[in-house]
C-alpha positions as CSV (number, residue, x, y, z in Angstrom):
1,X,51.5,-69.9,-2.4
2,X,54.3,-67.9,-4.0
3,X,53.7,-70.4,-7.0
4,X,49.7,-69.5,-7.5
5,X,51.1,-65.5,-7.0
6,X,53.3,-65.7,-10.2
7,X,50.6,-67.6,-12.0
8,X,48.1,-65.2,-11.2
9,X,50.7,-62.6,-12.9
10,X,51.0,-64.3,-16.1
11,X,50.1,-62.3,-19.1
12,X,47.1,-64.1,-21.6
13,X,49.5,-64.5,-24.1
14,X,51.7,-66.7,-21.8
15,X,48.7,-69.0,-20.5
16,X,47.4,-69.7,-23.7
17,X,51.1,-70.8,-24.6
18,X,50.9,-73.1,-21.3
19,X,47.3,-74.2,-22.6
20,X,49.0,-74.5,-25.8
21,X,51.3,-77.0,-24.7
22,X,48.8,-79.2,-22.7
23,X,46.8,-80.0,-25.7
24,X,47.3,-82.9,-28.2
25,X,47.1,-82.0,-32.1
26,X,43.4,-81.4,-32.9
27,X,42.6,-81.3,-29.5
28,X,40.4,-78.3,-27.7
29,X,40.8,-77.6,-24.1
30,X,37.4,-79.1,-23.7
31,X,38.5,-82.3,-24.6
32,X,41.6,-82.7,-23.2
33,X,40.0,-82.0,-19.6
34,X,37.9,-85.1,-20.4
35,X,41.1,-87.0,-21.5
36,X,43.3,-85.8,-18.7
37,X,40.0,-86.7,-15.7
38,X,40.0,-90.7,-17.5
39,X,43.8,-90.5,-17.4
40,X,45.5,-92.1,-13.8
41,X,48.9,-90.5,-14.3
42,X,47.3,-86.8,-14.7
43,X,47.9,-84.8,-11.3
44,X,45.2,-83.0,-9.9
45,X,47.4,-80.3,-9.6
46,X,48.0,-80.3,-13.7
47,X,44.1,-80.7,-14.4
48,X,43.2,-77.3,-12.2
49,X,46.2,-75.6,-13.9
50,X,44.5,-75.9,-17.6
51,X,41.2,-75.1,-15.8
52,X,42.2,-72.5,-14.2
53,X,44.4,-70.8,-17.1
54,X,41.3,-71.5,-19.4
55,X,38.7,-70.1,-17.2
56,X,41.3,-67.1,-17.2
57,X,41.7,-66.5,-21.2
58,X,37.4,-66.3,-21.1
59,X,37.6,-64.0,-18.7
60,X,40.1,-61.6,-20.6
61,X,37.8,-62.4,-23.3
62,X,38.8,-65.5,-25.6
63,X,35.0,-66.9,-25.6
64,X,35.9,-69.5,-27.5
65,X,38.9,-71.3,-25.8
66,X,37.3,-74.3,-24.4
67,X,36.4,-74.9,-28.0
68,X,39.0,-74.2,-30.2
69,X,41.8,-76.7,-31.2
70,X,45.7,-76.2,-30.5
71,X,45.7,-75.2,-34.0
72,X,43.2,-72.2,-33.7
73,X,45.4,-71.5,-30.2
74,X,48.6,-71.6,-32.4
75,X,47.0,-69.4,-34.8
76,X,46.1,-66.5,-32.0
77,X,49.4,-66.4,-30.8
78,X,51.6,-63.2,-31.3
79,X,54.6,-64.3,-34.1
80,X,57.2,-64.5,-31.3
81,X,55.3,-66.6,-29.3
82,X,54.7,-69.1,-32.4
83,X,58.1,-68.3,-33.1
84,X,59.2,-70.4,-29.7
85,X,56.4,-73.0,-29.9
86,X,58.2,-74.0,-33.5
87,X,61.3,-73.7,-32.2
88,X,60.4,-76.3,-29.3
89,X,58.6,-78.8,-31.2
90,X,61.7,-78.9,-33.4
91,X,63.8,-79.4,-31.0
92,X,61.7,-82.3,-29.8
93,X,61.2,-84.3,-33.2
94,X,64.8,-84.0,-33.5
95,X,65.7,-85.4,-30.1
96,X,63.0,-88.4,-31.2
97,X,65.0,-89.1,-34.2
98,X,68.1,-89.1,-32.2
99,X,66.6,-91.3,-29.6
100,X,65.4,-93.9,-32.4
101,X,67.4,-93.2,-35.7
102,X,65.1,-96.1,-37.1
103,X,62.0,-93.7,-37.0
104,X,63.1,-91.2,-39.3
């Protein structure tokens, strides 16, 4: 329960990094719902939380996230928040090639 209380708190711009996150390139929330239902190893638990942080960003008036693509998300973030999302998908292409040296 304490969990759900400091999700409830989170501010928009916060949820639609988490959303951001969830999604694959070129993917929209809609989609990825239908990928993550087919998919076995997605927890119910991870399928409500993108449901439930979606249905929060229309409320507060982003009409359109169930449609748009990570990129359009990426694009509607504030600079700081883009800022860290770079910053974290560097750090992870750079742990692959360090993983598998052959890949780079």
């Amino acid at each position: 329960e304490e969990d759900e209380m400091e999700e409830d708190d989170l501010p928009p711009e916060e949820i639609l990094y988490f959303l951001h996150s969830q999604l694959k390139e070129k993917e929209s929330v809609a989609t990825a719902l239908r990928r993550m239902k087919a998919d076995k190893d997605i927890s119910s638990d991870q399928f409500d939380a993108v449901t439930t942080s979606a249905d929060k960003l229309l409320a507060a008036g982003y009409h359109s996230v169930f449609a748009d693509r990570k990129e359009a998300m990426y694009a509607k973030m504030k600079p700081e928040t883009r800022a860290r999302v770079a910053a974290e998908e560097a750090a992870a292409t750079a742990q692959q090639t360090t993983a598998n040296p052959a890949a780079a």
